[in-house]
Structure formats: structure tokens, C-alpha cells
PDB file of N, CA, C and O in Angstrom:
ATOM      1  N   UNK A   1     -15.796  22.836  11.785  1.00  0.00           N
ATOM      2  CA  UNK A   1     -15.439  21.618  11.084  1.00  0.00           C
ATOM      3  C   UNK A   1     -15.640  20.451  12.043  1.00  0.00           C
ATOM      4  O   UNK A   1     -15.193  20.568  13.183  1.00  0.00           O
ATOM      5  N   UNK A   2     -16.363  19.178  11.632  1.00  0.00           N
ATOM      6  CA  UNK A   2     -16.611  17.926  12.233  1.00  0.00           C
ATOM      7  C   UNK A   2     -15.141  17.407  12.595  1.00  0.00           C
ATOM      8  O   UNK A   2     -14.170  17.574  11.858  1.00  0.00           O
ATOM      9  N   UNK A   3     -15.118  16.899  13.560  1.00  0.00           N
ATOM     10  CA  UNK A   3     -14.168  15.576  14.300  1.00  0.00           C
ATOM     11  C   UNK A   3     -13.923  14.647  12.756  1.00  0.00           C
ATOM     12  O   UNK A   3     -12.764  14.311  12.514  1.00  0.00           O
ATOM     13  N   UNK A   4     -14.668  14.384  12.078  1.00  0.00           N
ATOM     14  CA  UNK A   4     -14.604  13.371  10.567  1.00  0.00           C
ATOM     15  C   UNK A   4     -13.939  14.016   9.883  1.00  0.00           C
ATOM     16  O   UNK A   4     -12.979  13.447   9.364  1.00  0.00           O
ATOM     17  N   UNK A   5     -14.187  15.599   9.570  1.00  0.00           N
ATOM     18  CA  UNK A   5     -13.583  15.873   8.215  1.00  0.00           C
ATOM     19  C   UNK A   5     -11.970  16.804   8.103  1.00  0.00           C
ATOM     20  O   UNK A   5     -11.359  17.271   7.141  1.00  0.00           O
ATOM     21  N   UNK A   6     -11.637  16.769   9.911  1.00  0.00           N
ATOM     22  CA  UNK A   6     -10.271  17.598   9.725  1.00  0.00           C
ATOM     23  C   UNK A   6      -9.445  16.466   8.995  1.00  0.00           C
ATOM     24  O   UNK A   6      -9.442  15.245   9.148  1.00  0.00           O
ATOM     25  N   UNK A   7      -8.746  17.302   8.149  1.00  0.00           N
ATOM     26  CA  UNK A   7      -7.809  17.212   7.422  1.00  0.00           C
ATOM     27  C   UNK A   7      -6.382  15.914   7.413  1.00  0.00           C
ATOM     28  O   UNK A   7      -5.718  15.386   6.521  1.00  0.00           O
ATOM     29  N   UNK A   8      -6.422  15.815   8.996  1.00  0.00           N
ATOM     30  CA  UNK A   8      -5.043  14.477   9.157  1.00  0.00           C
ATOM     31  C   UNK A   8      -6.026  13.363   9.219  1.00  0.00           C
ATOM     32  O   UNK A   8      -5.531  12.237   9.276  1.00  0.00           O
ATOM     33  N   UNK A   9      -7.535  13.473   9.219  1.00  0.00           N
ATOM     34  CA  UNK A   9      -8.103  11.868   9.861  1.00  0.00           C
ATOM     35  C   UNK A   9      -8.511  11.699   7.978  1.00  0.00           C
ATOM     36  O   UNK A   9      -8.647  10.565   7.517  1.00  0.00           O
ATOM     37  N   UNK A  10      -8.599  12.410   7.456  1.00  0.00           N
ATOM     38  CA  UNK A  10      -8.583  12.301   5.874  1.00  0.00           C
ATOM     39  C   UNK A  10      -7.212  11.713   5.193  1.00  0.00           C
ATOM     40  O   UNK A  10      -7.120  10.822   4.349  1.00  0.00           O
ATOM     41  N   UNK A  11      -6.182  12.474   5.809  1.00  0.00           N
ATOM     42  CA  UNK A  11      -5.101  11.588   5.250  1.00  0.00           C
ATOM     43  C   UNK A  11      -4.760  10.306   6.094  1.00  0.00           C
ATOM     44  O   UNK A  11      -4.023   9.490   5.541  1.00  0.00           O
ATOM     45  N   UNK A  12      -5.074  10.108   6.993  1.00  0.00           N
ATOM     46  CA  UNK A  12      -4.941   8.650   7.597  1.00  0.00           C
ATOM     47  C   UNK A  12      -5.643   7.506   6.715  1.00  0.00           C
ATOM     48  O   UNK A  12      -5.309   6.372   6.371  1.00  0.00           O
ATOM     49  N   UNK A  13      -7.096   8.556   6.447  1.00  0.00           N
ATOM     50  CA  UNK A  13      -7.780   7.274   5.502  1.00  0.00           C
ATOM     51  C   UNK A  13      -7.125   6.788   4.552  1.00  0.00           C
ATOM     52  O   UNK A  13      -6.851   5.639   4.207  1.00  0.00           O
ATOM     53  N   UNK A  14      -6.805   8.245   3.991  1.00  0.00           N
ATOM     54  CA  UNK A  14      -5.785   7.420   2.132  1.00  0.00           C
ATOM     55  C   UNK A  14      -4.505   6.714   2.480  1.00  0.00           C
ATOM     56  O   UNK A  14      -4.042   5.956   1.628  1.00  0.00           O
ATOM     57  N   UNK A  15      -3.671   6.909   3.987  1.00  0.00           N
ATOM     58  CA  UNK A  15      -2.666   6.582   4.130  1.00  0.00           C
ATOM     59  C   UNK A  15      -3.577   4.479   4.401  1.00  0.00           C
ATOM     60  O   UNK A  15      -2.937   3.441   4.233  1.00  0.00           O
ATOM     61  N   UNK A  16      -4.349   4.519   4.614  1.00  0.00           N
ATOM     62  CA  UNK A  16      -4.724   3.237   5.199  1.00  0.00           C
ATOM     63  C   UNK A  16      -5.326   2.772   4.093  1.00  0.00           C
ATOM     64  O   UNK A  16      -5.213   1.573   3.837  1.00  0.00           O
ATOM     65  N   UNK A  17      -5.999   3.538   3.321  1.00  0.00           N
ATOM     66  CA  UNK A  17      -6.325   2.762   2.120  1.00  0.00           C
ATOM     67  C   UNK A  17      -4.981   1.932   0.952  1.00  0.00           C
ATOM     68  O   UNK A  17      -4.891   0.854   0.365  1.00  0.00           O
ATOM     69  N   UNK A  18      -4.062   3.270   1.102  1.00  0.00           N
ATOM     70  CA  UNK A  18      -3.098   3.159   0.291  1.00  0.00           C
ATOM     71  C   UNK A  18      -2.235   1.764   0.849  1.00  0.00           C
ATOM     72  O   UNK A  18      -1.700   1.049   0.002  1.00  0.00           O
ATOM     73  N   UNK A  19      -2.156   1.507   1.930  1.00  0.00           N
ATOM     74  CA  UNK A  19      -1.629   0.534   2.978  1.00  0.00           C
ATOM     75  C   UNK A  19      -2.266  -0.754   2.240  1.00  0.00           C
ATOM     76  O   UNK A  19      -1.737  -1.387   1.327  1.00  0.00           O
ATOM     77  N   UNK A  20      -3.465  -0.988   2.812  1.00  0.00           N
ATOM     78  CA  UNK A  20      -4.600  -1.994   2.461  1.00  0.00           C
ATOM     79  C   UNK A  20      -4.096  -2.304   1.120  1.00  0.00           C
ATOM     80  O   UNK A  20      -3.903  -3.520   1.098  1.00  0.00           O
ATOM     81  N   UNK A  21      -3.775  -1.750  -0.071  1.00  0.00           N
ATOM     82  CA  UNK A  21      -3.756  -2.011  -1.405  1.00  0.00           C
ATOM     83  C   UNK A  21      -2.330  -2.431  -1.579  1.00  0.00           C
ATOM     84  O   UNK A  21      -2.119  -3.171  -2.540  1.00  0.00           O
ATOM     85  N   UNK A  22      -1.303  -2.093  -0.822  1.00  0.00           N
ATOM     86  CA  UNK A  22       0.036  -2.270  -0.776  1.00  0.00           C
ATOM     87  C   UNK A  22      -0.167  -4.119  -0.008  1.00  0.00           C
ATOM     88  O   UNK A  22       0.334  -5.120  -0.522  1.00  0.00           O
ATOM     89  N   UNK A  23      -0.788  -4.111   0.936  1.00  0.00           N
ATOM     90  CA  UNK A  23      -1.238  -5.681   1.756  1.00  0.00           C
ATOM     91  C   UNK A  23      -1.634  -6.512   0.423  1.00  0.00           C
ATOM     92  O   UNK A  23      -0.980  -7.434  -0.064  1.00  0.00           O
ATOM     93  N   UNK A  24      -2.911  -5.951  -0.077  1.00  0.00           N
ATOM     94  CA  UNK A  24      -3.658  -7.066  -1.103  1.00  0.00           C
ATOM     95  C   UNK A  24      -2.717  -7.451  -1.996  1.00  0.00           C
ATOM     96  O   UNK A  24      -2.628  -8.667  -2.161  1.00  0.00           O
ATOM     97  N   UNK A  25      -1.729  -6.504  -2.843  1.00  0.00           N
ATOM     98  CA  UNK A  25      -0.772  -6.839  -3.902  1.00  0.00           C
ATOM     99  C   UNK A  25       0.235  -7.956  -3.370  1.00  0.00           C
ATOM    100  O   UNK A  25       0.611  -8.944  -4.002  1.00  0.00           O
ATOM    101  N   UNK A  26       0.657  -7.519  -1.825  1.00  0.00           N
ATOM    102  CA  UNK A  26       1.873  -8.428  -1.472  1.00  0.00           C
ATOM    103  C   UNK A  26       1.365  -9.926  -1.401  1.00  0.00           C
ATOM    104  O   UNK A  26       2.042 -10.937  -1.586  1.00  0.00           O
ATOM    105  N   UNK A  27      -0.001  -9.837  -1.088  1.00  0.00           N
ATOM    106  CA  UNK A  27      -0.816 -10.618  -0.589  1.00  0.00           C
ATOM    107  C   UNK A  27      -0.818 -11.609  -1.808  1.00  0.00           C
ATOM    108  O   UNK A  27      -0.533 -12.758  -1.471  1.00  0.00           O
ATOM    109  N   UNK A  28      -1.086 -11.424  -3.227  1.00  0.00           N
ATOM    110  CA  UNK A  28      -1.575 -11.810  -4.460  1.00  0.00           C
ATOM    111  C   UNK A  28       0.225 -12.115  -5.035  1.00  0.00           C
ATOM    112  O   UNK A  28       0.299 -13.087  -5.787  1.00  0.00           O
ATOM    113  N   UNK A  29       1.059 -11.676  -4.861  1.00  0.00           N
ATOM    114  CA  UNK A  29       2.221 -11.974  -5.658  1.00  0.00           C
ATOM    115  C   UNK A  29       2.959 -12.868  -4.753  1.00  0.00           C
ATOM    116  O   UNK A  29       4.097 -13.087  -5.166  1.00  0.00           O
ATOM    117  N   UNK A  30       2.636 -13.505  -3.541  1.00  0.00           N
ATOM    118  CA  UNK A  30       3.117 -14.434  -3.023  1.00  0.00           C
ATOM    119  C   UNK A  30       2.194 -15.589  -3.279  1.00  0.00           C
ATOM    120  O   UNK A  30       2.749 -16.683  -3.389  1.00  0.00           O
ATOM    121  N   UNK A  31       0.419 -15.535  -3.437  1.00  0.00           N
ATOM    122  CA  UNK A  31       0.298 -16.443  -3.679  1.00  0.00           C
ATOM    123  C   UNK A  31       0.290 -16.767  -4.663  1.00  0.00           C
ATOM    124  O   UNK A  31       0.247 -17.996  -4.610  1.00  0.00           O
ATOM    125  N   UNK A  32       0.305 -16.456  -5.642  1.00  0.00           N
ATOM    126  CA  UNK A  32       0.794 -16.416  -6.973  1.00  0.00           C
ATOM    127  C   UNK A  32       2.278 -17.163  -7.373  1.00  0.00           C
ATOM    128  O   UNK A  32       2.348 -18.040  -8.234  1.00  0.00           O
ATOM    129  N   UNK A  33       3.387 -16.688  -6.642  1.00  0.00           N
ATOM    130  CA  UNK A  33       4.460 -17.450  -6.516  1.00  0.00           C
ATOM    131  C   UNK A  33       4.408 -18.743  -6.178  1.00  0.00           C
ATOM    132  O   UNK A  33       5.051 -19.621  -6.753  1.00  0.00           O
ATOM    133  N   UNK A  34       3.166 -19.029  -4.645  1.00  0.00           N
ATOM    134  CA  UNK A  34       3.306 -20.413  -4.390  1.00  0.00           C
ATOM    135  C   UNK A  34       2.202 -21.444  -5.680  1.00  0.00           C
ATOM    136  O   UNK A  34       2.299 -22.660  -5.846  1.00  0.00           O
ATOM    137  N   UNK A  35       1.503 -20.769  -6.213  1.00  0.00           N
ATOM    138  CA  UNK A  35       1.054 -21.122  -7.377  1.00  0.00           C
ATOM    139  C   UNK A  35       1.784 -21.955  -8.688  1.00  0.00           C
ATOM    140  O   UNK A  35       1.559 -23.028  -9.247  1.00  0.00           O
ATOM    141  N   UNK A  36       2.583 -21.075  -8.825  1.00  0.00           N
ATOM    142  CA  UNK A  36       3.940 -21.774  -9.664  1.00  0.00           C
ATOM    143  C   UNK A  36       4.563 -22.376  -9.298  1.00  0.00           C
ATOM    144  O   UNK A  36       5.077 -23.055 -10.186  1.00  0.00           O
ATOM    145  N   UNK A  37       4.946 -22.620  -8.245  1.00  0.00           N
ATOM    146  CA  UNK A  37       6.265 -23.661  -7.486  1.00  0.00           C
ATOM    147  C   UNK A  37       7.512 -22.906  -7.407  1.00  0.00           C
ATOM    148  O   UNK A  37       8.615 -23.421  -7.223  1.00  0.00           O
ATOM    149  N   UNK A  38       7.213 -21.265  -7.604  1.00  0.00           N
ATOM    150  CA  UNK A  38       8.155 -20.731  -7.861  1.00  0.00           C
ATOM    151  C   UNK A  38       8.904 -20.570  -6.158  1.00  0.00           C
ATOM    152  O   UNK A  38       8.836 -19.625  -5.372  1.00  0.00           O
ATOM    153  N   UNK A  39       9.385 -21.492  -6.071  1.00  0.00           N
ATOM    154  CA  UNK A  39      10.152 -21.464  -3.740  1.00  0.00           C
ATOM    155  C   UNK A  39      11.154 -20.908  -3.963  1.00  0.00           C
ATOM    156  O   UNK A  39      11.621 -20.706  -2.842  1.00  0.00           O
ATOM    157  N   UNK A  40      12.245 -20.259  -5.134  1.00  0.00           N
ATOM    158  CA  UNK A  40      12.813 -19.259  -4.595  1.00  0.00           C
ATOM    159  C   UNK A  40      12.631 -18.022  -4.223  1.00  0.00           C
ATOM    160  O   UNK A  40      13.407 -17.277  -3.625  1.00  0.00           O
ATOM    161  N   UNK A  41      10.845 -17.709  -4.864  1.00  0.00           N
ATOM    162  CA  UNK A  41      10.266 -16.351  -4.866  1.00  0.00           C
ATOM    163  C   UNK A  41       9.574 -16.320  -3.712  1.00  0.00           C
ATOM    164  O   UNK A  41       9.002 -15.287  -3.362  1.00  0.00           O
ATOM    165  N   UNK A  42       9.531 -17.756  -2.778  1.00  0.00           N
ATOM    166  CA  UNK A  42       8.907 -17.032  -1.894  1.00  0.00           C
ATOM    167  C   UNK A  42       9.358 -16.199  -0.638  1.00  0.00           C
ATOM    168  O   UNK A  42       9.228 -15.039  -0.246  1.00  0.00           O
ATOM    169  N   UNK A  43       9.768 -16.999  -0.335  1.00  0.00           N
ATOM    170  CA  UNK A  43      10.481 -15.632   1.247  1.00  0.00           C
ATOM    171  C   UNK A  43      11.208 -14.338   0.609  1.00  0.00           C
ATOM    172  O   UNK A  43      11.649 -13.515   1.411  1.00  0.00           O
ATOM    173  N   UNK A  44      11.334 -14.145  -0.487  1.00  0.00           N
ATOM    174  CA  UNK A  44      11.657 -12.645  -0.782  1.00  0.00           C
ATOM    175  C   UNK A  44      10.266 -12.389  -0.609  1.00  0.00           C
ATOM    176  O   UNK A  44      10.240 -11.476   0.216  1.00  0.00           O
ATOM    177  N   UNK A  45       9.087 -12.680  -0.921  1.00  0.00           N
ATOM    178  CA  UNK A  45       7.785 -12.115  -0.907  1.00  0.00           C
ATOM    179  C   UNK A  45       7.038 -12.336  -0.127  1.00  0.00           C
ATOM    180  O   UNK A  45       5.912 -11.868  -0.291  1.00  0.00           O
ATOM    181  N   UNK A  46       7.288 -13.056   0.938  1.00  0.00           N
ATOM    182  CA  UNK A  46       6.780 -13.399   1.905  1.00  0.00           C
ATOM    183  C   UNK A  46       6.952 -11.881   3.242  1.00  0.00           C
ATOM    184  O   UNK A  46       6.208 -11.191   3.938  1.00  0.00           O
ATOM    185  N   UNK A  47       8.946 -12.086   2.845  1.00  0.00           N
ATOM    186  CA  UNK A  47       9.421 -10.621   3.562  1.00  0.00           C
ATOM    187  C   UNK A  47       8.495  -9.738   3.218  1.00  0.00           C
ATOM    188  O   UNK A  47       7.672  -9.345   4.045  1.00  0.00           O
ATOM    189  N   UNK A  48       8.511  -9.211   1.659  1.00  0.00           N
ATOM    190  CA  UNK A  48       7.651  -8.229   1.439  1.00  0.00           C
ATOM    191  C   UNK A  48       5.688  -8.396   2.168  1.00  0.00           C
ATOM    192  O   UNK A  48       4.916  -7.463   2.391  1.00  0.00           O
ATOM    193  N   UNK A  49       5.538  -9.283   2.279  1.00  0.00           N
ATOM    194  CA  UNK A  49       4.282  -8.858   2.694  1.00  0.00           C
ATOM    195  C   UNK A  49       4.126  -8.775   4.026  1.00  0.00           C
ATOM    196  O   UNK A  49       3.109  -8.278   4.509  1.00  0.00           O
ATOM    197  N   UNK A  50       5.416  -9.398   4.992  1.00  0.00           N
ATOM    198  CA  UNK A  50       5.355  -8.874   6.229  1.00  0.00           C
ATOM    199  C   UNK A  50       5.809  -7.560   6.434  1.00  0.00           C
ATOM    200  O   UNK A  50       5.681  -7.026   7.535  1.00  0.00           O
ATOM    201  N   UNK A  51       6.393  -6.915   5.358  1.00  0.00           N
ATOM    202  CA  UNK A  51       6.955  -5.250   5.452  1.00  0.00           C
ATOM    203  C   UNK A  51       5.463  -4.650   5.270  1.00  0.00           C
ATOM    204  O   UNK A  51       5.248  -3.860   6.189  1.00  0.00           O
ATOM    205  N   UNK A  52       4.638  -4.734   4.611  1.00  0.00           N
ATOM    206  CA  UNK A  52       3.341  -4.039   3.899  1.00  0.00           C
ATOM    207  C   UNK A  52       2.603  -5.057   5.414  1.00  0.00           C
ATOM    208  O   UNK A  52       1.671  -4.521   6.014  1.00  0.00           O
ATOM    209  N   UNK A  53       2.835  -5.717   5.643  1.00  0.00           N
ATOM    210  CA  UNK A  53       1.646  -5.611   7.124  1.00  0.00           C
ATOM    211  C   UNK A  53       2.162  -4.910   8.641  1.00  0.00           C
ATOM    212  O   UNK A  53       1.453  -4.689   9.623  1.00  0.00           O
ATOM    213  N   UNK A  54       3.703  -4.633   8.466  1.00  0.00           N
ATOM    214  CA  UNK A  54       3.848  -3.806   9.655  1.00  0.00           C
ATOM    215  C   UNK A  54       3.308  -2.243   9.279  1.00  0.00           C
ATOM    216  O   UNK A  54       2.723  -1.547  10.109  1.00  0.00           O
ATOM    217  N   UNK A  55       3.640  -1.742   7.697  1.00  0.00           N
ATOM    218  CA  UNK A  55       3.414  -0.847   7.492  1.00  0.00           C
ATOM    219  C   UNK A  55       1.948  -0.641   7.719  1.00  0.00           C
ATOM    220  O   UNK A  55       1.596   0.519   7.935  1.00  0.00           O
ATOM    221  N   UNK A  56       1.137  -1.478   7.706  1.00  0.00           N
ATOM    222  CA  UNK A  56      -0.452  -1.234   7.957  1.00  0.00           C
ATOM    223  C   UNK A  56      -0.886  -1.061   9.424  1.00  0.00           C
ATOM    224  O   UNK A  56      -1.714  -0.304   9.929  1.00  0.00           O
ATOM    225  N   UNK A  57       0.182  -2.291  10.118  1.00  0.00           N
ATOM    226  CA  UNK A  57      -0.282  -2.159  11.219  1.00  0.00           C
ATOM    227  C   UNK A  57       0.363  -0.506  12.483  1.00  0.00           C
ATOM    228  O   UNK A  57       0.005  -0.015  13.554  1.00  0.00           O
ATOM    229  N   UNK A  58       1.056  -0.346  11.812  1.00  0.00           N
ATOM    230  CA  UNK A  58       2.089   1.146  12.130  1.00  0.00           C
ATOM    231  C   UNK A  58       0.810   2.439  12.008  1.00  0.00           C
ATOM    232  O   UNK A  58       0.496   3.227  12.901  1.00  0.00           O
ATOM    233  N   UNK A  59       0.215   2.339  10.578  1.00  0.00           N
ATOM    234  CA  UNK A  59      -0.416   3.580  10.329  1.00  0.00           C
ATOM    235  C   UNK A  59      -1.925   2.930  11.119  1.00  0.00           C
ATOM    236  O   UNK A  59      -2.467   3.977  11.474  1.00  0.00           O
ATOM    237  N   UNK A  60      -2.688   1.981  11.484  1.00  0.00           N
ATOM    238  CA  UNK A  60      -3.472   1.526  11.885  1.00  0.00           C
ATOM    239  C   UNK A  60      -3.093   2.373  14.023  1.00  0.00           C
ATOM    240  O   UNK A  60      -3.729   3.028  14.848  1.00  0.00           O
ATOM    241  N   UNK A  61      -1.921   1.837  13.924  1.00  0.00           N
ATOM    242  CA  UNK A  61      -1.947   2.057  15.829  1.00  0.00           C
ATOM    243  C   UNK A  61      -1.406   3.885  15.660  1.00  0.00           C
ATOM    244  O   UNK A  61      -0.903   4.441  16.636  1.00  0.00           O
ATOM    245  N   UNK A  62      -1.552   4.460  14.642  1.00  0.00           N
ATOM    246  CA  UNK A  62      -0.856   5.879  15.101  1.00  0.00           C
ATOM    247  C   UNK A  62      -2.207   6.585  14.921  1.00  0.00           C
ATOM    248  O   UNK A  62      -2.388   7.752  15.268  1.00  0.00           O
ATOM    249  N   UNK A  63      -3.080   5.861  14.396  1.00  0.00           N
ATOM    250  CA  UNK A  63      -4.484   6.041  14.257  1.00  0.00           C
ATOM    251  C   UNK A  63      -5.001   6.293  15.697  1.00  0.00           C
ATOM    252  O   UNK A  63      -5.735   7.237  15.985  1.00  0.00           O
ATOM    253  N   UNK A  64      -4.663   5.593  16.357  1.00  0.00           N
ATOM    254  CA  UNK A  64      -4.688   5.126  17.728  1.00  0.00           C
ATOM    255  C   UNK A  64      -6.162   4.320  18.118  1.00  0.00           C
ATOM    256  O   UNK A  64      -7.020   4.517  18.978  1.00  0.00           O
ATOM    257  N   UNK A  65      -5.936   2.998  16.689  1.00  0.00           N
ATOM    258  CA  UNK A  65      -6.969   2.181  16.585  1.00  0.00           C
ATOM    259  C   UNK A  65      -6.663   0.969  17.230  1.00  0.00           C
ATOM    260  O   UNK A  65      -5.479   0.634  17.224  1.00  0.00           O
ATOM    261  N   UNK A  66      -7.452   0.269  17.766  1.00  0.00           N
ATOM    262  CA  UNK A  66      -7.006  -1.369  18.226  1.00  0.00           C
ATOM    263  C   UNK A  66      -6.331  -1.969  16.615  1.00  0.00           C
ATOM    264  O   UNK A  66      -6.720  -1.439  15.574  1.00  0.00           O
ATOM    265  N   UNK A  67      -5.533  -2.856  16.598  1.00  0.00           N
ATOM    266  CA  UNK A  67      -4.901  -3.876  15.909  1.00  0.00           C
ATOM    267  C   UNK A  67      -5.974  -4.646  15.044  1.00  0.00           C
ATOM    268  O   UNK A  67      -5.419  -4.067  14.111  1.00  0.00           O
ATOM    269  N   UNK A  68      -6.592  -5.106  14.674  1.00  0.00           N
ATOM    270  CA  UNK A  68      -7.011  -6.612  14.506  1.00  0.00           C
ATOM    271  C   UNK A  68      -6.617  -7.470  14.655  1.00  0.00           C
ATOM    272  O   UNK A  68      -5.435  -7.604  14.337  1.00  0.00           O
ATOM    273  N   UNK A  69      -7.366  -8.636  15.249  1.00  0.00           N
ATOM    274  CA  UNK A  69      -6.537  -9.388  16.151  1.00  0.00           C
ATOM    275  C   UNK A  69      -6.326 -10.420  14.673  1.00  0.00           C
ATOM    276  O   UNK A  69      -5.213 -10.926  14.526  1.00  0.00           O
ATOM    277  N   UNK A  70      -7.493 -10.722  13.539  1.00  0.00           N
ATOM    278  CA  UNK A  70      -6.777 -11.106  12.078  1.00  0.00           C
ATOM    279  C   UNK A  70      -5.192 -10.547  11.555  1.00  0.00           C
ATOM    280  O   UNK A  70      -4.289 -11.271  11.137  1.00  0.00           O
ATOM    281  N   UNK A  71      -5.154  -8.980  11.721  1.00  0.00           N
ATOM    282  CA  UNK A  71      -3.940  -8.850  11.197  1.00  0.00           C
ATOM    283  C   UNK A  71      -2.855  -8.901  12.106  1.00  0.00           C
ATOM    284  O   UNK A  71      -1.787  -8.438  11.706  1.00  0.00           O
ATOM    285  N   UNK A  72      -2.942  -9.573  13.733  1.00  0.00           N
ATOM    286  CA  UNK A  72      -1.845  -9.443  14.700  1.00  0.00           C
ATOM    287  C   UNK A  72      -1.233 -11.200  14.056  1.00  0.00           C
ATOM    288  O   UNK A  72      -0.093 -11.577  13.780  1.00  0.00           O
ATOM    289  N   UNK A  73      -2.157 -11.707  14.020  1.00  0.00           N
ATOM    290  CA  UNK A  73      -2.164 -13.544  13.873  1.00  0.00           C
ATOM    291  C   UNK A  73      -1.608 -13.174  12.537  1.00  0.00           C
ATOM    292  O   UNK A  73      -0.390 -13.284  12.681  1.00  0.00           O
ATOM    293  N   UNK A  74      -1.818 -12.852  11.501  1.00  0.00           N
ATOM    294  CA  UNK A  74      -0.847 -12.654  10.150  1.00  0.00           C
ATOM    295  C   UNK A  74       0.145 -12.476  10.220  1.00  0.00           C
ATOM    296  O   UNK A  74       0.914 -13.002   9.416  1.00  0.00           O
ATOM    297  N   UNK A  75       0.556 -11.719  11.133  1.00  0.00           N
ATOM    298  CA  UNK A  75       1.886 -11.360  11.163  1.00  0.00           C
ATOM    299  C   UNK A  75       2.961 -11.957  11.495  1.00  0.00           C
ATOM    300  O   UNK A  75       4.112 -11.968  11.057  1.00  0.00           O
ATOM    301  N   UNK A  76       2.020 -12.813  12.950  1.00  0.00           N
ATOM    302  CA  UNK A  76       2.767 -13.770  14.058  1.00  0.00           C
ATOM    303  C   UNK A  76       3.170 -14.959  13.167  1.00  0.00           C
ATOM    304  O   UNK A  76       4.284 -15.482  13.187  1.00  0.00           O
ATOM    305  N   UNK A  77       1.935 -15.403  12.227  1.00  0.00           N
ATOM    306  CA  UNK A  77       2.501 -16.383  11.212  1.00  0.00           C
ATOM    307  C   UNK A  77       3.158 -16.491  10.213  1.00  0.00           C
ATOM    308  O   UNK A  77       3.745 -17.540   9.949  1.00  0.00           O
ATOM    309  N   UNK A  78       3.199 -15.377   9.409  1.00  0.00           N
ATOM    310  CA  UNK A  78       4.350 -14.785   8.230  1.00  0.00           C
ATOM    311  C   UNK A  78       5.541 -14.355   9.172  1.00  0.00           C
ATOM    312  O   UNK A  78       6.529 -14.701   8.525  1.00  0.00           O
ATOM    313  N   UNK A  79       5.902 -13.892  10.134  1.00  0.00           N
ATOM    314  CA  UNK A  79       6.841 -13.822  10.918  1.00  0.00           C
ATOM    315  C   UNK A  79       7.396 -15.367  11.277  1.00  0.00           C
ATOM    316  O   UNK A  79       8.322 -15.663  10.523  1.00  0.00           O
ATOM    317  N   UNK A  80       7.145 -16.165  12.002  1.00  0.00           N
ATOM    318  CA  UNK A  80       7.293 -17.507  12.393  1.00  0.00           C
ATOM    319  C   UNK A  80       7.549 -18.327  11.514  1.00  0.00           C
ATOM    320  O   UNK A  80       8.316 -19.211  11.895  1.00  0.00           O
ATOM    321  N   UNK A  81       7.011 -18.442   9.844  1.00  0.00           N
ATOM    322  CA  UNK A  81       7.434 -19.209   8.706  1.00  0.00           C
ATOM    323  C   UNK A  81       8.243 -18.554   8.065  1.00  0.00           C
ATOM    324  O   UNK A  81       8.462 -18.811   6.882  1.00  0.00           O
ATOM    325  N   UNK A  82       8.978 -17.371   8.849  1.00  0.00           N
ATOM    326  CA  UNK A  82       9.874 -16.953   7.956  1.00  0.00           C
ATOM    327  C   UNK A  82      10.913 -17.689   8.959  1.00  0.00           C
ATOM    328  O   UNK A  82      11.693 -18.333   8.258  1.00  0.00           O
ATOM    329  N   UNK A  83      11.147 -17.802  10.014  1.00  0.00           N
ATOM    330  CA  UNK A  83      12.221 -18.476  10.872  1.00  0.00           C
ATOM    331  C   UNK A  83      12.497 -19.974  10.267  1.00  0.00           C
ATOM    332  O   UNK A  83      11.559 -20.735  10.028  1.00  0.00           O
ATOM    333  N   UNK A  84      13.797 -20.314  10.052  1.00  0.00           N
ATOM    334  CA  UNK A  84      14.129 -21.524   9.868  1.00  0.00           C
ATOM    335  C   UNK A  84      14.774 -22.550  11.063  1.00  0.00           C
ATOM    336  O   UNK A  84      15.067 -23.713  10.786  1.00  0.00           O
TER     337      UNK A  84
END
């Protein structure tokens, strides 16, 4: 069996795909919120999409992949506008 096709680097993929799709949604229902003017919805969803980018970035480093330095700066900034 190839280095590609054992079995945990297969579930890493779906675990990272599944991740990625959990990001895009959080991603789309916050801006969506700021769309409406809806500002009490946002830092509940803001939280949520910094939970769905640690969770990406968690299964990304157990990968034992570099970060992106796009999704380190996402974080640093959804982290930081969440501070008042």
C-alpha cells in the first residue's frame, strides 16, 4: 500500500474537507449577519467561526502540515475583533 492511500491520511482528508465546509458555512452566516445589520448576531458568529478555524487549524497541524499563514492572520483578526 502507497504512503497516499493508508487509511488515517484518507481520513485526515475527509476530516479536513469536512473542516473546510464547517469554515465556509461559519464564514457565509456571519457575513450574511453583517449583511442585515443584524450586530447582535454577530460575535455569537463571529465566536463560531473562530471555533471552526481552530478546529481546521488543529486537524491541519496534527496533519503535521505548516499553518497557512492566510488562515494564521484569520484567526489573529477574528480573535482581536472579538476583544473589546
Amino acid at each position: 500500500m502507497s504512503t497516499a492511500d493508508r487509511p488515517d491520511q484518507r481520513d485526515d482528508r475527509a476530516l479536513l474537507a469536512a473542516c473546510q465546509q464547517e469554515v465556509s458555512a461559519a464564514r457565509e452566516r456571519l457575513e450574511d449577519a453583517r449583511r442585515r445589520g443584524a450586530r447582535q448576531e454577530v460575535e455569537p458568529l463571529r465566536d463560531s467561526l473562530i471555533a471552526a478555524l481552530e478546529g481546521y487549524a488543529a486537524v491541519i497541524e496534527r496533519t503535521g502540515a505548516p499553518l497557512p499563514q492566510r488562515l494564521q492572520g484569520e484567526l489573529r483578526l477574528y480573535r482581536g475583533l472579538g476583544r473589546h
